[in-house]
N, C-alpha and C positions, 0 to 999 in steps of 0.2 A: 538709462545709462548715466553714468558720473561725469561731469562738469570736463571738459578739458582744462590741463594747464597751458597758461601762455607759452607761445615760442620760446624763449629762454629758460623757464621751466622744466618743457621739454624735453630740448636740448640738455638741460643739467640729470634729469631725470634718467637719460640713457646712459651717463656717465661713460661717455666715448672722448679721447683726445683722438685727434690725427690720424693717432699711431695705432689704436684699440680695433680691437676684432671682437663682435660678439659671438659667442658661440651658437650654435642652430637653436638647441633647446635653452640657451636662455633669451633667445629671440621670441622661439615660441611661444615663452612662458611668460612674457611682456606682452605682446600682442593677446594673448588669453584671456590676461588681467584687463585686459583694456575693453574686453569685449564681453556686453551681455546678450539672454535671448531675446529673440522677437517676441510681442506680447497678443501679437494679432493671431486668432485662432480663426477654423474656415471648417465646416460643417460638410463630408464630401462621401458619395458612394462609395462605397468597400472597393467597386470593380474600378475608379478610379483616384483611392489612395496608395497606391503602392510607391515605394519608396519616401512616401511623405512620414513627417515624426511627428507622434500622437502626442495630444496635447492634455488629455485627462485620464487618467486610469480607466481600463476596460473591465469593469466586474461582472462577472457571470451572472446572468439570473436565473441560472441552472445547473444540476449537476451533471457535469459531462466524463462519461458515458450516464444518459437518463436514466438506465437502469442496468441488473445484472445481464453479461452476453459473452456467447462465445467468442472467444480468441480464435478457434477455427472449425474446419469441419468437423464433425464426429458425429459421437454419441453422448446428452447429459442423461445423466447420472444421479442420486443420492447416495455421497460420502459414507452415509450409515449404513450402506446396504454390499458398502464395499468390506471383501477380506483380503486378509493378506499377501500369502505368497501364492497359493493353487489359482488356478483357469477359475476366472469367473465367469456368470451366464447371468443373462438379464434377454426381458420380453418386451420387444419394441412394439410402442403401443401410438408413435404419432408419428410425424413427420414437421420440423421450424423451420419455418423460412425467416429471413430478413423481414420487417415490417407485418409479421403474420403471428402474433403472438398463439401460443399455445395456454387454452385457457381452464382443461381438465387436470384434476387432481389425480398424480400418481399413488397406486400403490406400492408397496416394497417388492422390491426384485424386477420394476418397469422401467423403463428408458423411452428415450427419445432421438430420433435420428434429428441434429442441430444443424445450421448452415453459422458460416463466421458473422458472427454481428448480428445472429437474431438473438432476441429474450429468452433467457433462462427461465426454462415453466418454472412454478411454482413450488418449492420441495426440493430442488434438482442443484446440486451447486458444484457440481466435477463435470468435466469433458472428456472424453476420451480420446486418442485421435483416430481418427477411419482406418489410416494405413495400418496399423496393428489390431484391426478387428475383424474375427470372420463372420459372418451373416448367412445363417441358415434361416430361412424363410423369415419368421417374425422372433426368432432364437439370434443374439447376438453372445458372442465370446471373444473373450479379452483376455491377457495376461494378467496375473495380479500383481500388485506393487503399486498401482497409481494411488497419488498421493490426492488428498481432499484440499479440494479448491482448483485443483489444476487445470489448465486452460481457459481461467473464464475470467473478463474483465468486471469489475465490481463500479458501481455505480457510485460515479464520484472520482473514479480512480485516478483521471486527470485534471480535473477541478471540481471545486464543489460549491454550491451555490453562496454567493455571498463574496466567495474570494477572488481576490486582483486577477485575472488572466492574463493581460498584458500593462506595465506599466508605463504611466509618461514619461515621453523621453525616448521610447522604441520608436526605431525607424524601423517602416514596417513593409517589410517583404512579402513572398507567395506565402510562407508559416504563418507569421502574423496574420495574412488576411485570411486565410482558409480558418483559422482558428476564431476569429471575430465572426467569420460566414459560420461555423458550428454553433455557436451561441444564440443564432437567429438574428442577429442585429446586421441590418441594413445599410447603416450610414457609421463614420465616427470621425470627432475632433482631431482634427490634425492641427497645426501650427502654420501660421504662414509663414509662405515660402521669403526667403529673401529675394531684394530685386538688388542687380548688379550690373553698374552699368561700364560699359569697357570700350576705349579708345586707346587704338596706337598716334604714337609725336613721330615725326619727322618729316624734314621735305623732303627725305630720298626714299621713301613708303608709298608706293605706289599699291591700290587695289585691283584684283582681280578685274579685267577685260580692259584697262586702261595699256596703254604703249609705253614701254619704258626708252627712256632716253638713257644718254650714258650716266652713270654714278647711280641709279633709281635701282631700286630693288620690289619685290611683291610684297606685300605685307601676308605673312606667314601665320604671324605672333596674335592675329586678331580668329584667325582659323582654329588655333589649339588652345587657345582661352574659350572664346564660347564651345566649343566643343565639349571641352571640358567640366565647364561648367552646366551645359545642358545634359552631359550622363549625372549629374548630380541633383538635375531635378530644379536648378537656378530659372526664375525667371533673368531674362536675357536681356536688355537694353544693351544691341549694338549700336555705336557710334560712329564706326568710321575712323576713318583716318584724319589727324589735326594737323594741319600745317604748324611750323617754326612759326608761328605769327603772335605776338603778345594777344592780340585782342579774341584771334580765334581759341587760344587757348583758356584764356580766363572764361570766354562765354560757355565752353564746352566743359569745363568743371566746376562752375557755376550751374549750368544747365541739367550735369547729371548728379551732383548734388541734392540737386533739386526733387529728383526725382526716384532715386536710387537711396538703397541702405547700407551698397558700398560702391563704393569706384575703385576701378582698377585701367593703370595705363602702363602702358611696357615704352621705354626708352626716355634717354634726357632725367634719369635720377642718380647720375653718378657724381658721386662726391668730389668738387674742384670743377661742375662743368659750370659755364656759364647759359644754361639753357631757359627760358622763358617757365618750364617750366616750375623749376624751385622757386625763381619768383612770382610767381603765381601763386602759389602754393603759401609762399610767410603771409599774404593779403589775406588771403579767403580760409587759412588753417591754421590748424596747429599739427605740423608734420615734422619725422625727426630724418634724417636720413642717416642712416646706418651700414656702418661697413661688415659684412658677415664673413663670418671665418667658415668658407664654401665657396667650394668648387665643381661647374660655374656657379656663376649668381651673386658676387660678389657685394654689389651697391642692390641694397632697397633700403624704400619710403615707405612710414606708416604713420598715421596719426588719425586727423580728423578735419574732414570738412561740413562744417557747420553741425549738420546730426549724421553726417553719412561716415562710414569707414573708409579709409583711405589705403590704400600700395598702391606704389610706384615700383613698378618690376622692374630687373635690367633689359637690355632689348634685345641680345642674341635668342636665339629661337630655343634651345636645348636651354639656357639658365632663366628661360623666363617660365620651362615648364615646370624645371626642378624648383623654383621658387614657388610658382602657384602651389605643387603640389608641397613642399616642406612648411609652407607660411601660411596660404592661404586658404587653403583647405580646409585646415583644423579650426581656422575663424569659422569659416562661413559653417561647419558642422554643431559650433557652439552656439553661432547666430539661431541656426535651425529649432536649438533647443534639446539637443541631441545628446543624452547624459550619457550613454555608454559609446565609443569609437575607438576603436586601434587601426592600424595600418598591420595587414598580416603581413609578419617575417619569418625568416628561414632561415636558417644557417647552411652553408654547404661548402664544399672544400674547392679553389678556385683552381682552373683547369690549364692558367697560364702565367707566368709572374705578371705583377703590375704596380709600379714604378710610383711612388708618393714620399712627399715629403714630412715630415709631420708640421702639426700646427694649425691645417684646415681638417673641416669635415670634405671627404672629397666623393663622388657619386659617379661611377663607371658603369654607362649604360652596358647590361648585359645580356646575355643568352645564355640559361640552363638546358644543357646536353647530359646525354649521355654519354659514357664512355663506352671504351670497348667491352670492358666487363658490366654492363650494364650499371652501373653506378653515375648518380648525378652527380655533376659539376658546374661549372657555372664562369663561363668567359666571356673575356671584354666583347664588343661590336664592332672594332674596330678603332678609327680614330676617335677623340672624344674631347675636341674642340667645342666651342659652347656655342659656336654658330653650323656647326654641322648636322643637322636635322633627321639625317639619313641613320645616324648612330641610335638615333630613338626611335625610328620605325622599325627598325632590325633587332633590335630589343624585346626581351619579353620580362624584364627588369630592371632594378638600378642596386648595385653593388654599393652599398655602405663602406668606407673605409674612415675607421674612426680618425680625432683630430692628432691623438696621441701616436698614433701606427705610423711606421716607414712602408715600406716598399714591402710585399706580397709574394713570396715565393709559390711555387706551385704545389698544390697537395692542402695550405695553408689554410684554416677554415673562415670565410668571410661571411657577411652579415648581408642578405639581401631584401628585397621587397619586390614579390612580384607583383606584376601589370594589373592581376586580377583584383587585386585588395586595394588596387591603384588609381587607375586611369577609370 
C-alpha cells in the first residue's frame, strides 16, 4: 500500500470547506484509490472455500466433458446412416449406461439404447430422444428430420485442457466450487481474509446483559457490524464497548491497529464535536473527516492507522448500516482482492409518494409488494429516522433517491437495491 499523507495533506487532499458535501460515489471513489489488495494467500479445501476469492487462476488439466455423451436418454445413432424426411428404422444392438462405456464396433443401420452422460460408442455421433421412438423388440423407429450431432455433448464442449476455468479474483460460490470439484482438484489458492477489528465509543453504550441506568442505551451498532461482516466472510476482532476516556481510547485504537487491516468504530466522528476521539486519531493517523451528501450517515472518518484502514461511522443504528454497506463494503471486497462486484439493482415504480429535497443522496428503507394487479412496487417502512432500527428489519431494501431528484410521486420509477445482493 502507498505512503500516507500528513494530516494537512489529507485534509487538503479531500478539498472539503465547512460548507462542502462529498458526494457517495466520489467518497467511494477516494476511499478505492486509497485501498489495495491483501497479498497473503492461504491454501484451503474446496469443501471449505466457499465464499473465499481465489487467488491464482484455476486451469483445467482436462477436457471437460472427458469425452463425447449424451445430453439425454435415447437412442445413438450414426448421422450417415440417417435420411431425410420418411420413418427411419435401426437394430438395437446394446444397451450405455453412465460409467459403462460401450466398446463394440457398429455396423450401418445399428444403434444403441444411451442413458444421459454415458459415452458415445464409437462411430455413433446423433441422439435421438426416447419419447419420440417406438421399440419393437430389437427394431427401433423414429421420425425422420433429426439433424446430425443432435443431442450429444462434445468433449471439451465446456473447457478444454489447458484453458483458464476460473480466474483470479472470483469469489467462489457452490458454481465455482462444484466446477473446481469436476476438474479433480482437491484444494485451491484463495487470498486471505481481512481481519477487522470493531468498537463502539460512548459512555451511554451500554452491552448486552449489563443494567441500564437512566440516559444509557444497549449498543445495537456493535450487533449489525459484526454481523454483517461475518455474512461476508470477515475475520472478526470484537472489541467491546470504549468508554469517553482519553486513555482507553487511544489504547483501544492503538491495540487494534495493531492487530487488524481495518478498524471500524461507530460514534464520536461528527464534524465540530469535541470527542477524545478525533483527538486521538491526528496522534496515531492520518484521518480525514468528511461530511457526506447522505441521508442518514451524514459525518464519516477515513484514513489510516499506522498500516491499518480506518472509518469512523456515525453512530445512529440505521446510518451506521447505510454507511458500512455504501463505504465499507466495497473496501473490504477490494481488500479481498475481489476484481469483479456490483451490488444488484432494480428499478421499480414506487407504490407511495416520498418526500425529498434535492442535494443529498437519500436511502428509504423499503418493501417490494405487490399490487392488486399483481405488479411490483416498492414502499417506504415506515418512519425513516437514522436511529429507528425497526425501519430496517421491516425492509427487504433500500430506495435509492438520487442527489439531483425532489420528491417522488406515486407510479414514479425509483432505483432500488435489494437485501439479497446486500446484507
Amino acid at each position: 500500500m502507498t505512503a500516507s499523507p500528513t494530516n494537512s495533506a489529507q485534509h487538503q487532499c479531500c478539498g472539503q470547506n465547512d460548507g462542502d458535501m462529498l458526494s457517495v460515489q466520489e467518497g467511494v471513489n477516494r476511499i478505492l484509490a486509497a485501498v489495495s489488495p491483501l497479498s497473503g494467500m492461504q491454501v484451503l479445501d474446496v469443501r471449505r472455500a466457499r465464499s473465499r476469492v481465489l487467488a491464482t487462476d484455476v486451469v483445467s488439466p482436462i477436457n471437460v466433458p472427458a469425452y463425447d455423451n449424451s445430453a439425454m436418454d435415447g437412442y445413438a445413432v450414426a448421422s450417415s446412416d440417417l435420411t431425410d424426411d420418411h420413418e427411419q428404422r435401426f437394430t438395437v444392438v446394446g444397451n450405455v449406461l453412465a460409467g459403462h462405456p460401450f466398446r463394440d464396433l457398429l455396423q450401418p443401420g445399428q444403434c444403441v439404447q444411451i442413458m444421459t452422460g454415458a459415452q458415445m460408442p464409437q462411430g455413433l455421433d446423433t441422439v435421438i430422444m426416447k419419447e419420440i421412438c417406438r421399440r419393437e423388440g430389437d427394431q427401433l423407429f423414429f421420425p425422420g428430420g433429426a439433424k446430425p450431432g443432435q443431442n450429444r455433448r462434445r468433449a471439451g464442449e465446456d473447457l478444454t485442457r489447458g484453458a483458464p476455468a476460473i480466474s483470479a479474483g472470483q469469489r467462489l460460490e457452490a458454481a465455482e466450487l462444484g466446477m473446481i470439484a469436476s476438474l479433480g482438484q482437491s484444494e485451491v489458492q484463495v487470498k486471505r481474509r481481512p481481519r477487522v477489528a470493531y468498537f463502539s465509543t460512548g459512555d451511554e453504550i451500554r452491552s448486552l446483559g449489563q443494567t441500564l441506568e437512566p440516559g444509557q442505551i444497549y449498543d445495537s451498532n456493535r450487533y449489525t457490524i459484526t454481523a454483517l461482516l461475518a455474512s461476508m466472510g470477515i475475520e472478526v476482532i470484537d472489541l467491546g464497548v470504549i468508554p469517553d476516556r482519553a486513555a482507553a481510547i487511544e489504547a483501544a485504537f492503538s491495540g487494534a491497529a495493531a492487530q487488524a487491516d481495518v478498524v471500524l468504530s461507530s460514534g464520536g466522528v461528527s464534524l465540530g464535536d469535541a470527542d477524545y476521539v478525533k483527538d486521538t486519531l491526528d496522534r496515531l493517523g492520518h484521518v480525514s473527516f468528511w461530511k457526506m451528501a447522505i441521508k442518514p450517515g451524514r459525518p464519516l472518518a477515513f484514513g489510516r492507522l499506522n498500516d491499518a484502514l480506518f472509518f469512523g461511522l456515525p453512530g445512529n443504528p440505521v446510518a451506521v448500516m447505510i454507511t458500512f454497506l455504501q463505504f465499507v463494503k466495497p473496501a473490504l471486497r477490494k481488500l479481498e482482492g475481489e476484481s469483479q462486484w456490483s451490488t444488484p439493482v432494480m428499478e421499480l415504480p414506487a407504490g407511495e409518494p416520498m418526500r425529498k429535497k434535492p442535494g443529498r443522496t437519500e436511502y428509504i428503507r423499503g418493501s417490494v409488494i405487490s399490487d392488486g394487479r399483481g405488479q411490483l412496487q416498492v414502499v417506504s417502512t415506515g418512519q425513516q429516522g437514522s436511529g429507528i432500527l425497526t425501519s430496517m428489519s421491516r425492509a427487504n431494501c433500500l430506495i435509492e433517491l438520487e442527489p439531483e431528484r425532489g420528491s417522488v410521486a406515486t407510479g414514479d420509477p425509483v432505483r432500488l437495491y435489494p437485501f439479497f445482493g446486500l446484507l
